[in-house]
MMTF fields as JSON, N, C-alpha, C and O atoms, coordinates in Angstrom:
{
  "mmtfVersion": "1.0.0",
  "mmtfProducer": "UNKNOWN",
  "numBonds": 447,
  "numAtoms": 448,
  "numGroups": 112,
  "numChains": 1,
  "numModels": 1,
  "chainsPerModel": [1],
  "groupsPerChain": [112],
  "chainIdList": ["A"],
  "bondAtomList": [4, 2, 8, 6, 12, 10, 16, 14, 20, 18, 24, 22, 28, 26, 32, 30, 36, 34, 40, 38, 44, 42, 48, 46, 52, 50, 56, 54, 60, 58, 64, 62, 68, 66, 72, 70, 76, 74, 80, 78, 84, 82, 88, 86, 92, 90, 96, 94, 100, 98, 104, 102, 108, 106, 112, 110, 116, 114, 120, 118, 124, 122, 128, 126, 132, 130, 136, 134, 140, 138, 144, 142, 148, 146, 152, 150, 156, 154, 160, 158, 164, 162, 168, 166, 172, 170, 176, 174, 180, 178, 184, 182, 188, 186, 192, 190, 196, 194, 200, 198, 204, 202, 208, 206, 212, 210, 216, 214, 220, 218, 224, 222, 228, 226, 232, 230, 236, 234, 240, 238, 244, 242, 248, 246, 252, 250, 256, 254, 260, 258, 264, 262, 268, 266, 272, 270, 276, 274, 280, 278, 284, 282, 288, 286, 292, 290, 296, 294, 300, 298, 304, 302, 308, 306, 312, 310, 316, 314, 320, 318, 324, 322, 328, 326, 332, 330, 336, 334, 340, 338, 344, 342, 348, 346, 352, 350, 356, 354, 360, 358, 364, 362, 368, 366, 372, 370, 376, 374, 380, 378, 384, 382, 388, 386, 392, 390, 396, 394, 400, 398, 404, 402, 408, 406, 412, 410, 416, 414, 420, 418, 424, 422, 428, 426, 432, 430, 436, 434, 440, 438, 444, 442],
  "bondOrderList": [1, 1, 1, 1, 1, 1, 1, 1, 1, 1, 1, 1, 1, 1, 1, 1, 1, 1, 1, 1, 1, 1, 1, 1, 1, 1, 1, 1, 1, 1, 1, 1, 1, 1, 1, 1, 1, 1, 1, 1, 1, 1, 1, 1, 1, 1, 1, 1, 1, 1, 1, 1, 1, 1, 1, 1, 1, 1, 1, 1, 1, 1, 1, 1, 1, 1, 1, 1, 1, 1, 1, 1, 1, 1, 1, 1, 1, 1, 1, 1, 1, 1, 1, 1, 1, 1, 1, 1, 1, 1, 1, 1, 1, 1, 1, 1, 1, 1, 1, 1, 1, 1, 1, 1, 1, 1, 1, 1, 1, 1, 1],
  "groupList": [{"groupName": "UNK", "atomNameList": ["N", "CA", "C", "O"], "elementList": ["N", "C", "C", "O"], "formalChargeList": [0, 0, 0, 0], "bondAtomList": [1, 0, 2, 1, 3, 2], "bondOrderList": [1, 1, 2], "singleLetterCode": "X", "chemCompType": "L-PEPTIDE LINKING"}],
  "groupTypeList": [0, 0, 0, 0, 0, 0, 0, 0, 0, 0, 0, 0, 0, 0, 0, 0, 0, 0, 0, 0, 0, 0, 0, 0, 0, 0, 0, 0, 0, 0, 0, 0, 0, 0, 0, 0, 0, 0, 0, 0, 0, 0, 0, 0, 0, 0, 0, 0, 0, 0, 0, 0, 0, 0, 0, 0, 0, 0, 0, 0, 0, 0, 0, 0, 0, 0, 0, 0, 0, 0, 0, 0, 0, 0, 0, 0, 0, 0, 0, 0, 0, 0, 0, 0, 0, 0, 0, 0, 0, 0, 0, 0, 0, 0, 0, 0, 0, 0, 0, 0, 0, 0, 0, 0, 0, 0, 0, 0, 0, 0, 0, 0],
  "groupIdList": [1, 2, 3, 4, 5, 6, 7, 8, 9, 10, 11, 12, 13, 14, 15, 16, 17, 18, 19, 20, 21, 22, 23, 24, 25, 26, 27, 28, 29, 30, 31, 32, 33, 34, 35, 36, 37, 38, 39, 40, 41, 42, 43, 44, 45, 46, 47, 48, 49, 50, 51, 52, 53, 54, 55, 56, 57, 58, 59, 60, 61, 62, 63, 64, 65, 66, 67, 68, 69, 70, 71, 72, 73, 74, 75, 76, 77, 78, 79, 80, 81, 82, 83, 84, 85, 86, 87, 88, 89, 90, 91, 92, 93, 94, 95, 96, 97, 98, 99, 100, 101, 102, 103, 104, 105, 106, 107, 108, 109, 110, 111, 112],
  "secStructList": [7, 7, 5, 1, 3, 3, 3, 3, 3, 3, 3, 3, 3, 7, 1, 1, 1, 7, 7, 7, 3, 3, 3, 3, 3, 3, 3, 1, 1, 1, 1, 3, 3, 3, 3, 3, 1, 7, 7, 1, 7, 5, 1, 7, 3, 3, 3, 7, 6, 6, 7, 3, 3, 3, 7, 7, 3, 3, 3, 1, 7, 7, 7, 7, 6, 6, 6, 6, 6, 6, 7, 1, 1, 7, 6, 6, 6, 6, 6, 6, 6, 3, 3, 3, 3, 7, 7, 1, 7, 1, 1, 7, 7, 7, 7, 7, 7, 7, 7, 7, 7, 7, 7, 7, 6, 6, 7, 7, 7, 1, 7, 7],
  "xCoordList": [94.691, 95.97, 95.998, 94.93, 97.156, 97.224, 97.456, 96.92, 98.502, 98.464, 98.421, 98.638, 98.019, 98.211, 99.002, 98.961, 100.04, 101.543, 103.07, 103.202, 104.145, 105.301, 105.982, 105.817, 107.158, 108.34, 109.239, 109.197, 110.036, 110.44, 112.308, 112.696, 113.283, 114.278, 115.17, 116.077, 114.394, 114.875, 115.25, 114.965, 116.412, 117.031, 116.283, 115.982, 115.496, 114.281, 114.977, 115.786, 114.514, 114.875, 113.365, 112.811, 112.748, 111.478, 111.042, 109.875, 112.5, 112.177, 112.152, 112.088, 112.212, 112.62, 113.511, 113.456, 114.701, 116.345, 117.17, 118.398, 116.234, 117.006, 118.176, 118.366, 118.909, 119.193, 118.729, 118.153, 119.161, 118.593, 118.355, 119.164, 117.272, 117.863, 116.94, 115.92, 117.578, 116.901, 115.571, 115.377, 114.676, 113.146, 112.303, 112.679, 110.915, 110.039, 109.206, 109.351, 108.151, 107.183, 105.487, 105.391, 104.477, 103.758, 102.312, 101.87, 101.652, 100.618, 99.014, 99.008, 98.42, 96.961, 95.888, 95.771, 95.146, 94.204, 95.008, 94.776, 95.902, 96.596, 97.393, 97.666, 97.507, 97.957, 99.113, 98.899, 100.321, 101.608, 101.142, 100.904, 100.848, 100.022, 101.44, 101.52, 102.434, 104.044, 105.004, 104.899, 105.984, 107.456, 108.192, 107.967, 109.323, 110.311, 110.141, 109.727, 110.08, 110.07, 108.338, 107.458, 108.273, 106.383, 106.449, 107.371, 105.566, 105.212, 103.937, 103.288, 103.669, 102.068, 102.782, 103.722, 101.425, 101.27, 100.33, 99.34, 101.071, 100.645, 99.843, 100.086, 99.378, 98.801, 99.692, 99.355, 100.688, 102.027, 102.96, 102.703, 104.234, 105.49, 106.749, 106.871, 107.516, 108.8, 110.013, 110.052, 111.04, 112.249, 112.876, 113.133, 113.285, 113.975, 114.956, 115.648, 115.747, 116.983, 118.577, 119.137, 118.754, 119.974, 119.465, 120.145, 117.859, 117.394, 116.984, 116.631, 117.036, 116.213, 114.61, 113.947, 114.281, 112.479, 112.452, 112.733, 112.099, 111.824, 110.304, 109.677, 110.118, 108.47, 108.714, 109.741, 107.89, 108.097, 108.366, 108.029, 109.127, 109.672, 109.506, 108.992, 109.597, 108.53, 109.424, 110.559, 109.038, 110.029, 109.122, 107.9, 109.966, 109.694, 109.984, 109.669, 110.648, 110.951, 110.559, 111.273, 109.76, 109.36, 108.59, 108.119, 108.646, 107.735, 107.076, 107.273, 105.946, 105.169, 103.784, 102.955, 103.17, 102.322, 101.733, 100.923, 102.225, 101.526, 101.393, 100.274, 102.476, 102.616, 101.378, 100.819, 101.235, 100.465, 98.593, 97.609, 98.649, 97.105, 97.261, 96.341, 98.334, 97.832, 99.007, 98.701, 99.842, 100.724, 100.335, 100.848, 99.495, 99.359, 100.369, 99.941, 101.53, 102.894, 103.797, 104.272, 104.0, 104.776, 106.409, 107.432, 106.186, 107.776, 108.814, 108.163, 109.85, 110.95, 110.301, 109.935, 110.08, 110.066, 109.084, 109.38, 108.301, 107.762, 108.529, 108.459, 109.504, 110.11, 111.337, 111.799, 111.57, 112.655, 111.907, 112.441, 110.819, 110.281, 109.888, 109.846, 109.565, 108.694, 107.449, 106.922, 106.509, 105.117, 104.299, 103.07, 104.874, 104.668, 105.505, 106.658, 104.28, 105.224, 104.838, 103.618, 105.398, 104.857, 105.154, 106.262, 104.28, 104.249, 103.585, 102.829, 104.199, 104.064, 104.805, 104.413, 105.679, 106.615, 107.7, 108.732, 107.402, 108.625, 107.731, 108.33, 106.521, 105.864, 105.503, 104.56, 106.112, 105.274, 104.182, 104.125, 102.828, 101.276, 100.816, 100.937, 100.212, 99.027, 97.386, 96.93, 97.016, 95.697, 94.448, 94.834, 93.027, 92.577, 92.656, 92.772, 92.514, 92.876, 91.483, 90.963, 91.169, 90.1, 90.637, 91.854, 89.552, 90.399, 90.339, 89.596, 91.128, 91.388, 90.632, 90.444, 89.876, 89.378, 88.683, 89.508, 87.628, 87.567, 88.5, 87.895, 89.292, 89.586, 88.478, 87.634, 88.447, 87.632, 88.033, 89.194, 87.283, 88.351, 88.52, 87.802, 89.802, 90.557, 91.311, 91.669, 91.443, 92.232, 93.523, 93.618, 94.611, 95.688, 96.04, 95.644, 96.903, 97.376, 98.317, 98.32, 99.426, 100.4, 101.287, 102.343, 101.101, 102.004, 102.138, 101.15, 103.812, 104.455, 104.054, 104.35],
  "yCoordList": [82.052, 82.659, 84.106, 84.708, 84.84, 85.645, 86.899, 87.998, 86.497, 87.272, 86.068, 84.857, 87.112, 86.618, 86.102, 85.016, 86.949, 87.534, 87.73, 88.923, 87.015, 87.102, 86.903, 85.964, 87.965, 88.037, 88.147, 89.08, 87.054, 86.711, 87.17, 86.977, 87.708, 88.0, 88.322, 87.729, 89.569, 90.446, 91.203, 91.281, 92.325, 93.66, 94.435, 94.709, 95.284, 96.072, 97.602, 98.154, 98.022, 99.431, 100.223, 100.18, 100.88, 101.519, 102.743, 103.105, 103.587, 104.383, 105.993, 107.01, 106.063, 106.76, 107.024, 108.11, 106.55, 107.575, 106.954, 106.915, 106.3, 105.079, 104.265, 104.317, 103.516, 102.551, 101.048, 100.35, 100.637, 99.023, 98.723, 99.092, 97.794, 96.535, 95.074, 95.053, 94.051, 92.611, 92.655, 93.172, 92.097, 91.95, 91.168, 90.733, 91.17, 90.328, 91.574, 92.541, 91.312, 92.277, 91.423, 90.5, 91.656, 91.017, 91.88, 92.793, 90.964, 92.005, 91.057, 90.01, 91.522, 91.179, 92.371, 93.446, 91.719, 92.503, 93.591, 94.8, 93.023, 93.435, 95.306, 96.241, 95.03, 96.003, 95.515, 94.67, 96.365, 96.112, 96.459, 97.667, 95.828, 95.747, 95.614, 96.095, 94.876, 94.702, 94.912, 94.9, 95.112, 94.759, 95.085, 95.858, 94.146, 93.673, 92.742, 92.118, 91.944, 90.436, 90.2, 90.229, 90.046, 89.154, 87.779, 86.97, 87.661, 86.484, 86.018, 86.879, 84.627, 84.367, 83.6, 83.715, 82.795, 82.209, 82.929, 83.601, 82.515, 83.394, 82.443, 81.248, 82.579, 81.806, 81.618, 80.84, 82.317, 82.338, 82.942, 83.997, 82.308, 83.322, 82.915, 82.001, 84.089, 83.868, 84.377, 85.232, 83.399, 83.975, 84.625, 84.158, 85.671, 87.054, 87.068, 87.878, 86.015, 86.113, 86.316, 85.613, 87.331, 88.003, 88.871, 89.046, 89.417, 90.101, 91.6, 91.682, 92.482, 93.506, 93.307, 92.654, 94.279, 94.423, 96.321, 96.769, 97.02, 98.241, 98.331, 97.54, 99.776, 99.976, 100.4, 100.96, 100.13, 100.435, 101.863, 102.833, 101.987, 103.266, 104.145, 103.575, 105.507, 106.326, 106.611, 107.03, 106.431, 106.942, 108.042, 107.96, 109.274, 110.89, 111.022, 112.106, 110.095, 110.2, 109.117, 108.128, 109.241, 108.032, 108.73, 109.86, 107.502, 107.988, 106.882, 106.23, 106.419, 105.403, 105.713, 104.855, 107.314, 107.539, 107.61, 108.466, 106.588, 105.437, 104.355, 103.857, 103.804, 102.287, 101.745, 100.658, 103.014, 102.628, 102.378, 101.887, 102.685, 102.461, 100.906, 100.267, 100.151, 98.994, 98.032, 96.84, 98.271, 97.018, 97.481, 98.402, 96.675, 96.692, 96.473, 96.635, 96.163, 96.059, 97.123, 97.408, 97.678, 98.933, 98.344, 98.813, 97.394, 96.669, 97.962, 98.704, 98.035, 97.245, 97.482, 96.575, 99.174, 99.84, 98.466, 98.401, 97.859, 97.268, 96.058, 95.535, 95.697, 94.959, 95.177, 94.382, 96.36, 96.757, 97.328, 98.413, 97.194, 97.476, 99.055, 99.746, 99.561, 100.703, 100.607, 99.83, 101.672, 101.201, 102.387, 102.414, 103.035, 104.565, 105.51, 105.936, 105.718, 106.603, 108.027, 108.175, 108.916, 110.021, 110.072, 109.618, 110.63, 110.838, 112.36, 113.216, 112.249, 113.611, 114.485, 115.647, 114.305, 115.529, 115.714, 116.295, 115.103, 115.154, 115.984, 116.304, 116.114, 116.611, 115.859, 116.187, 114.512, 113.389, 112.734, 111.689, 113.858, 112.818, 112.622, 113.307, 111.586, 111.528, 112.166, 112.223, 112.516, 112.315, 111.997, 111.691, 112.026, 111.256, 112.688, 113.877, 111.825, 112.493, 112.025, 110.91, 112.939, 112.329, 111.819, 111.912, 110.983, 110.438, 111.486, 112.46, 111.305, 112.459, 112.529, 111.425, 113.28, 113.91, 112.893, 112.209, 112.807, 112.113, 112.773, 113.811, 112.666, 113.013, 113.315, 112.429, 113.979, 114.734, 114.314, 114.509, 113.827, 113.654, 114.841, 115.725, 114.787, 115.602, 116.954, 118.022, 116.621, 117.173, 116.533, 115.351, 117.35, 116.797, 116.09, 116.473, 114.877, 114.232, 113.894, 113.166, 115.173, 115.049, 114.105, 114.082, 113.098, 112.413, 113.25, 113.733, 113.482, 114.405, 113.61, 113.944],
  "zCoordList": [108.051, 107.743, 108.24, 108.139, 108.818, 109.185, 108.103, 108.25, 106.794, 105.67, 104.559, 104.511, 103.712, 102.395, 101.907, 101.328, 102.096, 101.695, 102.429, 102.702, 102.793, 103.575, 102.706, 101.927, 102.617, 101.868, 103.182, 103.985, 103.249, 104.242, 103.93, 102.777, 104.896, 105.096, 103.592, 103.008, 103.331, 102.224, 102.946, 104.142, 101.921, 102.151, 102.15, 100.988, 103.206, 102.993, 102.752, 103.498, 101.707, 101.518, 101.411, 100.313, 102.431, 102.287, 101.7, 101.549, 101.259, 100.753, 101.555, 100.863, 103.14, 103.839, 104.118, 104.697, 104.044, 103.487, 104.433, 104.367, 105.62, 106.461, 105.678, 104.463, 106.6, 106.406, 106.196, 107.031, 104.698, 104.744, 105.316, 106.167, 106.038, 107.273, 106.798, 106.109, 107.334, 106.972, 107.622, 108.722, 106.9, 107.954, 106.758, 105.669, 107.457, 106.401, 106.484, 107.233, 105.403, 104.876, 104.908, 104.099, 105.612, 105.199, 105.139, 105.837, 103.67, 102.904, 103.724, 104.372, 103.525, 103.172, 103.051, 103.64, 102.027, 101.193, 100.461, 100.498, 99.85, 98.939, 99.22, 98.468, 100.841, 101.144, 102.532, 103.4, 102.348, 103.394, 104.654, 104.655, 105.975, 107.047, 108.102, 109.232, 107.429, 109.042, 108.129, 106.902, 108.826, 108.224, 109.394, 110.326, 109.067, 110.292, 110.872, 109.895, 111.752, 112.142, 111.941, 112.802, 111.001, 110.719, 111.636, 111.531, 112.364, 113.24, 112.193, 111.599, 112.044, 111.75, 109.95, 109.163, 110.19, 108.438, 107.651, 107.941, 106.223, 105.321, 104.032, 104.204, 103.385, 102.733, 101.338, 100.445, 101.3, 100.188, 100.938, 101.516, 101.024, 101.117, 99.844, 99.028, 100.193, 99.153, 100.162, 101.047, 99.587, 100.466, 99.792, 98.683, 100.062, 99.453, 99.692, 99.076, 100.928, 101.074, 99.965, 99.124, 100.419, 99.411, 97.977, 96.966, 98.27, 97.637, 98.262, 99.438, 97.617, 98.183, 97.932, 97.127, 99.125, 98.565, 99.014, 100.126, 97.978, 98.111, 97.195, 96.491, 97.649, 97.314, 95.674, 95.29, 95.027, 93.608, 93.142, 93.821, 91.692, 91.399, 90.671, 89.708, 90.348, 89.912, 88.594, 88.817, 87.249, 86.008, 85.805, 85.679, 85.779, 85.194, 84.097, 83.607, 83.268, 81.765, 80.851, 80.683, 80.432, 79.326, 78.17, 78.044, 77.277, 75.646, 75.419, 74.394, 76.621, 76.687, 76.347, 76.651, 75.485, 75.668, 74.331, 73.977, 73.557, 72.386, 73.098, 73.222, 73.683, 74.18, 75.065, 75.206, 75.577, 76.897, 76.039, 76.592, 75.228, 74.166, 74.054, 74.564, 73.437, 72.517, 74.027, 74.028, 74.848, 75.325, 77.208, 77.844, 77.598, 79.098, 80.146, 81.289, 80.039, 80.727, 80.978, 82.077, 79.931, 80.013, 80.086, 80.585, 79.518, 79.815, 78.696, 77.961, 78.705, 80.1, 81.31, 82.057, 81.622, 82.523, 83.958, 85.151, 83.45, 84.557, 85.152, 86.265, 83.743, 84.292, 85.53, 86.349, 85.306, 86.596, 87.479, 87.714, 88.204, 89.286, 89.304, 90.322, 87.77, 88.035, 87.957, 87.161, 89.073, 89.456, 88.673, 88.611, 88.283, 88.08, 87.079, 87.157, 85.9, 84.943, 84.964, 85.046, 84.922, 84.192, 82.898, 82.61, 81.729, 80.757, 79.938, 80.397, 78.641, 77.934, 78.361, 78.251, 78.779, 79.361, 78.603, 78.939, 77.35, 76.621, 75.001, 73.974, 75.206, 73.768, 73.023, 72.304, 72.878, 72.543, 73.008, 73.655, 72.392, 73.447, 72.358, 71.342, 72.534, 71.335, 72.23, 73.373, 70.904, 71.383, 70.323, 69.195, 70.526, 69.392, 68.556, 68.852, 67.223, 65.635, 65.183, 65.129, 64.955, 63.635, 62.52, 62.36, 61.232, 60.424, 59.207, 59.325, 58.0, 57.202, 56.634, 56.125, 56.289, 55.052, 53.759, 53.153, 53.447, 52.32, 50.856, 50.588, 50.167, 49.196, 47.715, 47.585, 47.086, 46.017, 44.658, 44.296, 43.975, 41.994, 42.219, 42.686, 41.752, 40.991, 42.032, 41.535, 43.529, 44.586, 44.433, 44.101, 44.689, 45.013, 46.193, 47.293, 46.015, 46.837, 48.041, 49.034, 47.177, 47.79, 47.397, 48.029, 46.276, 45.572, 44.335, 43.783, 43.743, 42.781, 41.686, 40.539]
}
C-alpha cells in the first residue's frame, strides 16, 4: 500500500488563508505526506465527498483544567474537531492540594 490513509474528494481547507479547493489527502505513518490529486492505494480510505477536511482547531478558552484529570476526550470540544486546548487562562487551575489537616478534640469545625 502506498498510504495508510486517503480521504478522498473533500473540501480541503488547510488553514493557509487560501482558497478551499476539492482534493484528497493522504497520510502514512500517521503523518499528511500529499494532498490534492493522491494517486496510489491506501490501506483505508473514506469519501469525504460534500465534507470539509481542515487541520484541527486550537480552543484559547476553556475550563477543562479539572476535566482533563479524570475524562480523556475532552468532549464536546473534541467532538467538533478541536486538537488543541489552552488552559488556565481563565484562573481556574487546579493544582495538587494536600489533604486537610487532621482535626484535634475539641478544635472547631466550622459547623455553627
Amino acid at each position: 500500500m502506498d498510504f495508510d490513509l486517503v480521504i478522498r474528494n473533500g473540501l480541503i481547507v488547510d488553514g493557509s488563508g487560501k482558497p478551499a479547493f476539492e482534493g484528497d489527502v493522504g497520510v502514512r505513518d500517521g503523518k499528511i505526506v500529499a494532498v490534492g490529486t493522491v494517486a496510489g492505494p491506501a490501506a483505508s480510505e473514506i469519501d469525504a465527498g460534500g465534507k470539509l477536511v481542515t487541520p484541527g482547531f486550537v480552543d484559547i478558552h476553556t475550563h477543562f483544567d479539572g476535566q482533563a484529570t479524570w475524562e480523556s476526550r475532552m468532549a464536546p470540544s473534541s467532538n467538533h474537531g478541536v486538537t488543541t486546548v489552552l488552559m488556565g487562562n481563565c484562573g481556574v487551575g487546579f493544582a495538587p492540594v494536600p489533604p486537610a489537616p487532621a482535626r484535634h478534640a475539641g478544635q472547631a469545625d466550622g459547623r455553627g
